[in-house]
VOBAVO-778895 format. One record per residue (C-alpha): z, y, x. Coordinates in steps of 0.2 Angstrom, whole numbers, plus 5000, padded with zeros to 4 digits. Example, Ala and Ser with C-alpha at 12.3 -4.5 7.8 and 13.67 -1.06 7.14 Angstrom:
2
+------+------+------+
!   zz !   yy !   xx !
+------+------+------+
! 5039 ! 4978 ! 5062 !
! 5036 ! 4995 ! 5068 !
+------+------+------+
REM end
This chain:
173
+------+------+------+
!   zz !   yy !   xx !
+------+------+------+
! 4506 ! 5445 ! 4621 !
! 4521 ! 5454 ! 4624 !
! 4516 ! 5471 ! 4614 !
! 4508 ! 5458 ! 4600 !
! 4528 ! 5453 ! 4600 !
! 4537 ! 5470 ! 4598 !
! 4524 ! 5476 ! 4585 !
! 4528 ! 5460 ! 4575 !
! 4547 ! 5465 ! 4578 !
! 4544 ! 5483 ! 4573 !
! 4533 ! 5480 ! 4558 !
! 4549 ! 5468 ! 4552 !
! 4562 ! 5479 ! 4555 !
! 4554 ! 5494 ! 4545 !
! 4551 ! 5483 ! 4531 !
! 4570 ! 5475 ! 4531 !
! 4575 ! 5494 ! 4531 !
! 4563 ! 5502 ! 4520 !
! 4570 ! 5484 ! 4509 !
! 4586 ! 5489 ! 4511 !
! 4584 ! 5506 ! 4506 !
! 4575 ! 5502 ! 4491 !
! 4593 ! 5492 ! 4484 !
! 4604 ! 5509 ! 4485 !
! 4592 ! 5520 ! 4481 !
! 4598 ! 5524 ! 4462 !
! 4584 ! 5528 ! 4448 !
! 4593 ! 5547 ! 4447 !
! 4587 ! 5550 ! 4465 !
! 4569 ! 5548 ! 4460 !
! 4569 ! 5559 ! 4443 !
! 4561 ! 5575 ! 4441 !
! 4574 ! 5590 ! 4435 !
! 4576 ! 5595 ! 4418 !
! 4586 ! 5611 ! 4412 !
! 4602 ! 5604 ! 4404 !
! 4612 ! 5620 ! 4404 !
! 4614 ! 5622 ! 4386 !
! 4617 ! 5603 ! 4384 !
! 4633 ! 5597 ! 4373 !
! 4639 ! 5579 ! 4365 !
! 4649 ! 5586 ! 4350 !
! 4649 ! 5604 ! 4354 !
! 4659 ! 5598 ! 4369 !
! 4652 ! 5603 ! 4385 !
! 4654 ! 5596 ! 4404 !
! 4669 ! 5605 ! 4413 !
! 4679 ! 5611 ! 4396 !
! 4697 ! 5606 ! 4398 !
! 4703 ! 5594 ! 4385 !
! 4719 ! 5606 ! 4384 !
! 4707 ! 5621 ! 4380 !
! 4711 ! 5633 ! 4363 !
! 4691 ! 5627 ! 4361 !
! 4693 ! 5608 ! 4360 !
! 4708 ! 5605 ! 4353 !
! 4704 ! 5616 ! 4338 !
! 4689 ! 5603 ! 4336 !
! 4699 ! 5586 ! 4343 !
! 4717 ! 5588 ! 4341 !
! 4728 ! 5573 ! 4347 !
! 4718 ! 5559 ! 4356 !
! 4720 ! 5543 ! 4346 !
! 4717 ! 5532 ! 4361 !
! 4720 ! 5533 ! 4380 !
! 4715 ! 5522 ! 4396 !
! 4721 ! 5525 ! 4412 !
! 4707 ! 5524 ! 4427 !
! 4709 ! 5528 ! 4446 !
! 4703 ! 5546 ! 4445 !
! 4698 ! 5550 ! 4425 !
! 4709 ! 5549 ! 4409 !
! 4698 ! 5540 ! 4396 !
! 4702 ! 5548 ! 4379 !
! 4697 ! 5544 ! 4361 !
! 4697 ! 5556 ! 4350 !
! 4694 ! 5557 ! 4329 !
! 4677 ! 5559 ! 4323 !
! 4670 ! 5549 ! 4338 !
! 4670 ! 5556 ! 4355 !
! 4678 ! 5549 ! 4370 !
! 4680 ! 5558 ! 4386 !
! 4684 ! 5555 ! 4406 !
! 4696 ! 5570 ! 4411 !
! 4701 ! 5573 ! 4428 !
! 4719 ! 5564 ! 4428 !
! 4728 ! 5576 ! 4443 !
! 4727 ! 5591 ! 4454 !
! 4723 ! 5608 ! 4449 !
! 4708 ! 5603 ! 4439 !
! 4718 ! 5591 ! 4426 !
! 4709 ! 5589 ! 4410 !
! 4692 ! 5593 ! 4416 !
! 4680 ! 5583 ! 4406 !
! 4668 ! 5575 ! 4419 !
! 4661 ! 5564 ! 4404 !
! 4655 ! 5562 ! 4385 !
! 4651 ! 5549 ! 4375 !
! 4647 ! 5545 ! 4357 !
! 4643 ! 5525 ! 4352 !
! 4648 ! 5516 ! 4338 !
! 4640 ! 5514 ! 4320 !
! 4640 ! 5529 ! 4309 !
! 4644 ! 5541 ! 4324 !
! 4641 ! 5559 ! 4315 !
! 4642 ! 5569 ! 4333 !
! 4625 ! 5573 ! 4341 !
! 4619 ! 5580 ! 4357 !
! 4613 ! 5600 ! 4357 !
! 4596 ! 5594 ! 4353 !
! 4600 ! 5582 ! 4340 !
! 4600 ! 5564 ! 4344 !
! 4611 ! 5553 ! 4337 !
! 4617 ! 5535 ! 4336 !
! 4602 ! 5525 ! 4328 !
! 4590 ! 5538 ! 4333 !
! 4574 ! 5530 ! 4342 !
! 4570 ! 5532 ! 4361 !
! 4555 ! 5537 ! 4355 !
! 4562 ! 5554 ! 4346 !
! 4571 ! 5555 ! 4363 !
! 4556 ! 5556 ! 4372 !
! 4548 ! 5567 ! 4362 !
! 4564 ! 5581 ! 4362 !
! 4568 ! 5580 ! 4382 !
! 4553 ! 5575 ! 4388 !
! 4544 ! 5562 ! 4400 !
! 4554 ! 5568 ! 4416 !
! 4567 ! 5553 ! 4413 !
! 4573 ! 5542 ! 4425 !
! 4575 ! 5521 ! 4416 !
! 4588 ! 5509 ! 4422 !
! 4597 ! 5494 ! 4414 !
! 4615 ! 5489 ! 4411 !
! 4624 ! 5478 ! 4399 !
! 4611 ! 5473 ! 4391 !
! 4605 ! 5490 ! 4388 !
! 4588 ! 5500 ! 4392 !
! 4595 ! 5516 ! 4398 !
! 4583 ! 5534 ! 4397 !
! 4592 ! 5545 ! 4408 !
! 4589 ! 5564 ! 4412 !
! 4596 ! 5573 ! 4426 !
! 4598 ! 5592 ! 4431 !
! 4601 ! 5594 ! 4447 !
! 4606 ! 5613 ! 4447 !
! 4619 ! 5609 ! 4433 !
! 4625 ! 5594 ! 4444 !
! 4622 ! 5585 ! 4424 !
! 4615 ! 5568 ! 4417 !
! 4612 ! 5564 ! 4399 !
! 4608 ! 5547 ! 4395 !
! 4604 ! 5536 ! 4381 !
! 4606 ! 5518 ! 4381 !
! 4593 ! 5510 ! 4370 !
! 4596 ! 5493 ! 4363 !
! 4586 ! 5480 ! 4352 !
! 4568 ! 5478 ! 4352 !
! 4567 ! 5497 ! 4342 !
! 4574 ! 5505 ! 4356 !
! 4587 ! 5511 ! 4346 !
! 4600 ! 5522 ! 4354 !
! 4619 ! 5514 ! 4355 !
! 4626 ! 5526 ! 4366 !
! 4624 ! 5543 ! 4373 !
! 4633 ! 5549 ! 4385 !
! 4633 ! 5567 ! 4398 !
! 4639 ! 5567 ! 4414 !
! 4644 ! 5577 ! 4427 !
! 4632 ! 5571 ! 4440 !
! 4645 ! 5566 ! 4454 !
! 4654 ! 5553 ! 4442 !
! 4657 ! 5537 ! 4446 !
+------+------+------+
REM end
């Protein structure tokens, strides 16, 4: 009776922590690998410095900033927004792009854009994706873990159409 007891206990234990598990465990952890080297949002690329002869040549002035804890949220013309690193040697590191918006000319390297379709997303990086949802949005996401990178593409409507796209550095929060 006694053993009958602890395996009960045991069997319940390992399910609340395999449960538990199961709540923090983010889709990304679960995705297969993709190269995302050459990967861009507006010919800008993870780990350029928005101080860079390179971006501001293509960005200028930002037209819009936000302060956060630990990135600068910038607007710029043309439609890109970026999260730079706000302190510390590493001030101005873009850890984050993003295109949204109606009528947003920018792409990614392999050209998707606002309006696109998931399914064209699918068909130009593939069926190694990670999904997940967030305000409202069915998100197709695409990790590399050797370039410590995501891409994803938040899909809205019934169509699937993408809304937003946006490539991180993988360690963003």
């Amino acid at each position: 009776m006694r053993t009958k007891k602890m395996i009960w206990s045991t069997a319940i234990g390992l399910i609340a922590v395999i449960l538990t598990g199961c709540l923090f465990i983010r889709p990304q952890m679960l995705a297969l690998s993709i190269d995302l080297s050459a990967e861009s949002v507006g010919g800008v690329k993870i780990g350029e410095n928005i101080s860079s002869s390179s971006f501001t040549g293509k960005y200028q002035q930002p037209l819009d900033k936000q302060d956060n804890t630990m990135y600068d949220y910038y607007e710029w013309e043309g439609g890109l927004a970026t999260a730079s690193i706000n302190n510390g040697p590493d001030k101005g590191t873009i850890m984050r792009l993003i295109i949204s918006g109606p009528d947003n000319p920018l792409t990614t390297a392999k050209g998707i854009h606002i309006g696109d379709s998931k399914e064209k997303v699918l068909s130009l990086y593939g069926k190694k994706y990670y999904k997940s949802g967030e305000q409202g949005a069915d998100i197709v996401g695409y990790i590399d873990r050797k370039q410590n990178l995501t891409l994803e593409f938040w899909c809205v409507n019934s169509s699937g159409e993408v809304a937003m796209i946006r490539l991180d550095d993988a360690g963003v929060r």
